[in-house]
TIVO-2410 file (N, C-alpha, C; in nm, 3 decimals):
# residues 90
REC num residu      c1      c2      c3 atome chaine
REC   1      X   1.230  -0.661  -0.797     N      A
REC   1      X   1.113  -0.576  -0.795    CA      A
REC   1      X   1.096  -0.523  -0.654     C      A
REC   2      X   1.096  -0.400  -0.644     N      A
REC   2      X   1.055  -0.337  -0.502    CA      A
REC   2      X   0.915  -0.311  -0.486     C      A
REC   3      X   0.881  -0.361  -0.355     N      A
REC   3      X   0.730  -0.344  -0.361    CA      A
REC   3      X   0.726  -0.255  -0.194     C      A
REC   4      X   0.665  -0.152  -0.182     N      A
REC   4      X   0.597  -0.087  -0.028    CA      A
REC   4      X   0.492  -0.135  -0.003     C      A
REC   5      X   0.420  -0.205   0.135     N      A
REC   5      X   0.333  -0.229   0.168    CA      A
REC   5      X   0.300  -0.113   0.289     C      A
REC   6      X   0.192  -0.062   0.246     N      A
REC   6      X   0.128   0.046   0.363    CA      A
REC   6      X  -0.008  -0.026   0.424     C      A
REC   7      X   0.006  -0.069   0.542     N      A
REC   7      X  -0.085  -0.156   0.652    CA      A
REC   7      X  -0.060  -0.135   0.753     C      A
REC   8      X  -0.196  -0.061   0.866     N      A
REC   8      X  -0.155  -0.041   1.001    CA      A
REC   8      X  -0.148  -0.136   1.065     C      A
REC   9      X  -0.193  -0.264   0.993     N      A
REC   9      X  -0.216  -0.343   1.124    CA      A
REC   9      X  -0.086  -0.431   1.106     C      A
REC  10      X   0.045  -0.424   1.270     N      A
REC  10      X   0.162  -0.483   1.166    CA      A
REC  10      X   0.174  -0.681   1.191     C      A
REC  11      X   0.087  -0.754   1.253     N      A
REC  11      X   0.130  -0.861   1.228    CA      A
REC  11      X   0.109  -0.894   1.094     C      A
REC  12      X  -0.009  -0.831   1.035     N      A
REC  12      X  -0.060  -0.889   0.829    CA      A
REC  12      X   0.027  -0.804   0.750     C      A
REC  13      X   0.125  -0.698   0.824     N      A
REC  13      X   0.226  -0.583   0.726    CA      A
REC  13      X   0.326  -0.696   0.781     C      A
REC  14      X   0.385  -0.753   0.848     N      A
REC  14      X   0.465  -0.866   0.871    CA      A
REC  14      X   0.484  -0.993   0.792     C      A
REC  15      X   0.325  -1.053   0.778     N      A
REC  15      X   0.340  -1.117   0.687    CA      A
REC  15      X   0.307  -1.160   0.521     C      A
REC  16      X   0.276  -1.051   0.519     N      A
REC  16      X   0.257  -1.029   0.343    CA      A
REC  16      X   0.439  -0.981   0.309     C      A
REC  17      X   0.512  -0.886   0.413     N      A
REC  17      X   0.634  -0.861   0.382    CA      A
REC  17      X   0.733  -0.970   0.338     C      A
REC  18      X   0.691  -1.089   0.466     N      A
REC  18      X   0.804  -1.218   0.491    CA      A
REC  18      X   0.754  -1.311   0.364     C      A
REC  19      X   0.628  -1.305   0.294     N      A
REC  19      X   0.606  -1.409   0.168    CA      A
REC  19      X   0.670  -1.354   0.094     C      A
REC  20      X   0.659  -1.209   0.062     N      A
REC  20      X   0.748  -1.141  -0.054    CA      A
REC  20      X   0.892  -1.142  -0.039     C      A
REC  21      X   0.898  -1.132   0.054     N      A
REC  21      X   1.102  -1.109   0.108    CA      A
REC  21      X   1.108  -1.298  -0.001     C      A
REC  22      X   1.057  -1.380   0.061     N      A
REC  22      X   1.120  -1.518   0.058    CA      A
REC  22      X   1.091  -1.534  -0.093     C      A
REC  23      X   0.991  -1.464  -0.143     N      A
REC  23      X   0.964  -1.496  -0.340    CA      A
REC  23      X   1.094  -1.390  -0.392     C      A
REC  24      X   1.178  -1.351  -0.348     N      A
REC  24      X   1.283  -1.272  -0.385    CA      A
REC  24      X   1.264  -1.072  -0.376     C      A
REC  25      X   1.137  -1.056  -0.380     N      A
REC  25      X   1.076  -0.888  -0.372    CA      A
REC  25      X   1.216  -0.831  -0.261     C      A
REC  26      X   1.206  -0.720  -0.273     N      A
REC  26      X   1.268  -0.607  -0.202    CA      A
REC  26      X   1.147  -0.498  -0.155     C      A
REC  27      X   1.122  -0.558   0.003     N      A
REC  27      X   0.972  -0.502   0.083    CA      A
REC  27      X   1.016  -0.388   0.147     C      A
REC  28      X   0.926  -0.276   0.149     N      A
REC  28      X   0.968  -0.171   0.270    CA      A
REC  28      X   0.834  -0.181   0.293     C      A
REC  29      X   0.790  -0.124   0.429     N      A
REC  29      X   0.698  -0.093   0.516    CA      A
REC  29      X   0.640   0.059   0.570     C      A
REC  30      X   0.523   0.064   0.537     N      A
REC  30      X   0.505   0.175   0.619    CA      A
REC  30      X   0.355   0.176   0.687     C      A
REC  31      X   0.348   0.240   0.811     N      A
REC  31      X   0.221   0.205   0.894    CA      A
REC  31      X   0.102   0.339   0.890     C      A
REC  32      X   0.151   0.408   0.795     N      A
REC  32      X   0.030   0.502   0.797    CA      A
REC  32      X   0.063   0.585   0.649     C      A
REC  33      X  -0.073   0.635   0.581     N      A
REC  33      X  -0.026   0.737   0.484    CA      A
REC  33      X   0.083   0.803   0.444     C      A
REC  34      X   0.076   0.913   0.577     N      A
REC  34      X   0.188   0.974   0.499    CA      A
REC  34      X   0.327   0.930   0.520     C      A
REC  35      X   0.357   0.811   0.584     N      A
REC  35      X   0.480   0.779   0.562    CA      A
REC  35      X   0.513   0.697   0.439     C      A
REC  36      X   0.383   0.578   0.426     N      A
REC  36      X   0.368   0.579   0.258    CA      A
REC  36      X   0.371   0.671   0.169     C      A
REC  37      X   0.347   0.753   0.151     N      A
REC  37      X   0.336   0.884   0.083    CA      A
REC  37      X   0.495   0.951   0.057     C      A
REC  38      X   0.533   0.955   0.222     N      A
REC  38      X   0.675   1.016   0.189    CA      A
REC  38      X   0.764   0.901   0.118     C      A
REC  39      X   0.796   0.736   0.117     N      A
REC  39      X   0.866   0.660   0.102    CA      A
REC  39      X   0.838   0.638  -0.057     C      A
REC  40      X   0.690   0.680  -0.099     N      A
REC  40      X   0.614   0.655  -0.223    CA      A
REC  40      X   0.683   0.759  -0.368     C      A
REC  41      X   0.742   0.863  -0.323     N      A
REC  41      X   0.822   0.980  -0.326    CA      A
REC  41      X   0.970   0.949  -0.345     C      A
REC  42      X   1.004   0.928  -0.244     N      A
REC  42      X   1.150   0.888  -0.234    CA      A
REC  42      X   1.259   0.803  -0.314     C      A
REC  43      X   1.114   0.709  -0.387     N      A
REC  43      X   1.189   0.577  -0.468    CA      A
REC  43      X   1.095   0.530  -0.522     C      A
REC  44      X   1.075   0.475  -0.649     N      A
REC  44      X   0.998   0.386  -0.746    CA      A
REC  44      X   0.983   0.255  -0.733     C      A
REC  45      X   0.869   0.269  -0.680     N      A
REC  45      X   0.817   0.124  -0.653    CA      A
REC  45      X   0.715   0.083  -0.754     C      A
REC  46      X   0.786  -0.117  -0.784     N      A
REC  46      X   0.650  -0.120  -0.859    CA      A
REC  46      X   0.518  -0.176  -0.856     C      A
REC  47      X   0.509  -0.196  -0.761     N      A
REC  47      X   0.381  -0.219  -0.663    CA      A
REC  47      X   0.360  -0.151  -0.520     C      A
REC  48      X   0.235  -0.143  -0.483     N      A
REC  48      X   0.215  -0.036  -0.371    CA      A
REC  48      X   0.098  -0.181  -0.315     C      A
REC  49      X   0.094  -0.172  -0.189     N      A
REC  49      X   0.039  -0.300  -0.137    CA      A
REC  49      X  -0.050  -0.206  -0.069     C      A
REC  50      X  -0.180  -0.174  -0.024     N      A
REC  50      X  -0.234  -0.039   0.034    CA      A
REC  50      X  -0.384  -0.056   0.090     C      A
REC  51      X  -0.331  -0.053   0.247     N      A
REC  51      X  -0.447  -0.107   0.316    CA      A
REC  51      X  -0.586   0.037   0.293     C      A
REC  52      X  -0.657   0.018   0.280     N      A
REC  52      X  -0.777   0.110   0.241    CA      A
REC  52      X  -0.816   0.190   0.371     C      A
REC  53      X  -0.821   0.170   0.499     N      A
REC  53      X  -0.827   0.186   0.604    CA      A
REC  53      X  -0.652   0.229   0.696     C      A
REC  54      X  -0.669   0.381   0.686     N      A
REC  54      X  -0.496   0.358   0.774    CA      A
REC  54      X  -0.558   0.468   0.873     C      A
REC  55      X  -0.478   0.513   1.029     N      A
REC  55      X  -0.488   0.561   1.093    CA      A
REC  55      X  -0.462   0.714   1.049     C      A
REC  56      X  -0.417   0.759   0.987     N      A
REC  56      X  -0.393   0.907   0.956    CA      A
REC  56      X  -0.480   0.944   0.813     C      A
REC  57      X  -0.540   0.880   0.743     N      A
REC  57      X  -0.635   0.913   0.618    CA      A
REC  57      X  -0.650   0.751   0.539     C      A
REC  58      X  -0.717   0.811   0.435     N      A
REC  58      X  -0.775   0.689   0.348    CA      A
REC  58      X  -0.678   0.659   0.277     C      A
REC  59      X  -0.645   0.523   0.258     N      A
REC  59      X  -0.581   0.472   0.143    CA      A
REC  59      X  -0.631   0.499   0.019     C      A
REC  60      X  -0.780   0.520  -0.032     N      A
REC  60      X  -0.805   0.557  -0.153    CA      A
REC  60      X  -0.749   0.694  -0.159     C      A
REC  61      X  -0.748   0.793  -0.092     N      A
REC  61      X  -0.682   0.912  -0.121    CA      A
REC  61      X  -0.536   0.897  -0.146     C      A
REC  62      X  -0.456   0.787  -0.080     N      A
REC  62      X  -0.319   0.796  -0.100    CA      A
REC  62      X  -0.280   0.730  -0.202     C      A
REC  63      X  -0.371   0.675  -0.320     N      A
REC  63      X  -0.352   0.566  -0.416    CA      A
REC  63      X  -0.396   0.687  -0.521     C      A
REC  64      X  -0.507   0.769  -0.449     N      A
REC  64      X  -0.513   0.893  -0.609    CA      A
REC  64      X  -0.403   0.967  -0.623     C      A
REC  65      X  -0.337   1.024  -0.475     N      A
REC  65      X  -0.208   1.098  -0.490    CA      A
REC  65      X  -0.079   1.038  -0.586     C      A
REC  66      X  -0.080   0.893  -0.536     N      A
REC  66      X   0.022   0.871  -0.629    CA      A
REC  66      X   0.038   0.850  -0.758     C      A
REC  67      X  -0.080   0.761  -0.793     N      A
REC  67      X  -0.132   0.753  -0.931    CA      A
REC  67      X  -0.145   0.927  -0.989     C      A
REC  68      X  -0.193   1.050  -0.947     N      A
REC  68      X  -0.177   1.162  -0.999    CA      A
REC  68      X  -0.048   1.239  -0.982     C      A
REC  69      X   0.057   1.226  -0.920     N      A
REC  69      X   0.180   1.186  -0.945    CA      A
REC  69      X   0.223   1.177  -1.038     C      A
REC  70      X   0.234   1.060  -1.110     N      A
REC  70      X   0.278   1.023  -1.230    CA      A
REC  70      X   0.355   0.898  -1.220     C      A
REC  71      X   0.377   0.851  -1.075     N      A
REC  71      X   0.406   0.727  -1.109    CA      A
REC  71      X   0.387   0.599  -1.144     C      A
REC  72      X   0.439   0.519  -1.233     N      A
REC  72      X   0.371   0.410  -1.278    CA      A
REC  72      X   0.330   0.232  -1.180     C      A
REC  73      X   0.325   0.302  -1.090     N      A
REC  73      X   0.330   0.183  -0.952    CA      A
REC  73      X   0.230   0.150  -0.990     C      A
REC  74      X   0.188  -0.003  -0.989     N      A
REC  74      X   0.056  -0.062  -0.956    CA      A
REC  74      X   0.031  -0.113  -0.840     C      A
REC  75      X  -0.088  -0.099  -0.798     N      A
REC  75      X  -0.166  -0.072  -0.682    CA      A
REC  75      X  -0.262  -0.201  -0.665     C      A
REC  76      X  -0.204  -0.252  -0.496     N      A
REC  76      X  -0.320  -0.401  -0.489    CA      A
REC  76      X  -0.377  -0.347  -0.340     C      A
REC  77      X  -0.515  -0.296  -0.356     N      A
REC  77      X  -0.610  -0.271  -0.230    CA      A
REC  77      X  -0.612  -0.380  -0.159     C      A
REC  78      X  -0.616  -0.343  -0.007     N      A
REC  78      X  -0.649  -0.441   0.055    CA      A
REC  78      X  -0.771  -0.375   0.193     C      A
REC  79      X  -0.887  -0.457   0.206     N      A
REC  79      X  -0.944  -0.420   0.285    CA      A
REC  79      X  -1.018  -0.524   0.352     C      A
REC  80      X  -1.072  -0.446   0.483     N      A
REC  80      X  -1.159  -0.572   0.525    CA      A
REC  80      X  -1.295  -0.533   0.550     C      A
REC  81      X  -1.367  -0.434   0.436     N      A
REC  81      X  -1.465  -0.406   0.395    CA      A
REC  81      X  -1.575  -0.514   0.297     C      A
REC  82      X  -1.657  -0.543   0.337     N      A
REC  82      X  -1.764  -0.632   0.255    CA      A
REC  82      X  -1.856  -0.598   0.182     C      A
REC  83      X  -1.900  -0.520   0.182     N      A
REC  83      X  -1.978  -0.474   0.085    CA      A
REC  83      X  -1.975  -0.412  -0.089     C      A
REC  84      X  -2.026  -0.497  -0.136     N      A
REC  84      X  -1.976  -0.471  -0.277    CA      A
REC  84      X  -1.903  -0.313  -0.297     C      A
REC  85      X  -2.050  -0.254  -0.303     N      A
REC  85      X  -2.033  -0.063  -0.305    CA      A
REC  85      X  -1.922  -0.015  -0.234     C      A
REC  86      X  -1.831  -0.101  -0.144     N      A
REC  86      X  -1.703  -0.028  -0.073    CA      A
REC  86      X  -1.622  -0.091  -0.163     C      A
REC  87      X  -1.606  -0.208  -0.180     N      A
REC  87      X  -1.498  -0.292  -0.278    CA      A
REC  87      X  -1.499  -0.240  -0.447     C      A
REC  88      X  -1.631  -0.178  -0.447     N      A
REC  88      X  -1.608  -0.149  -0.590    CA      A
REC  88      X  -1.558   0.025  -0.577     C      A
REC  89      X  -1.576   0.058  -0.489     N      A
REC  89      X  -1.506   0.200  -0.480    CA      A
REC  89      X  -1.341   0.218  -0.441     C      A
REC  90      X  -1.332   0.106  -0.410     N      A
REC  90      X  -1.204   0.101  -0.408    CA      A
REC  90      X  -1.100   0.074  -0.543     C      A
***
């Protein structure tokens, strides 16, 4: 199973990569939208790991792009937002 994790921040894109590498996954990385975006494109992944917060735009925008796309990736938000009303908008 190939999974992309898009997270700017890279020691937690480090190690969410190294648990998955060692459960057998095939991880790629990317540190901002649109390089998620372009890699999201490139190859079928079937999970998208997708920090909500990236330096070049929102992860919720880059999770509608792909999902309107058409690809069938499922999508695990990650944020470090607390408030219900942000977590449930995500």
């Amino acid at each position: 199973m190939r999974v992309l994790i898009v997270e700017d921040e890279a020691e937690l894109a480090a190690v969410i990569a190294r648990v998955l590498d060692r459960s057998g996954f095939a991880v790629d990385m990317a540190a901002t939208a649109s390089d998620g975006l372009r890699l999201q494109a490139a190859r079928d992944y079937e999970v998208l790991v997708l920090d909500r917060t990236l330096p070049d735009g929102s992860g919720d925008d880059l999770c509608r792009r792909v999902v309107g796309s058409g690809a069938s990736t499922n999508v695990l938000m990650l944020t470090a937002r607390d408030a219900v009303a942000e977590r449930v908008a995500g």
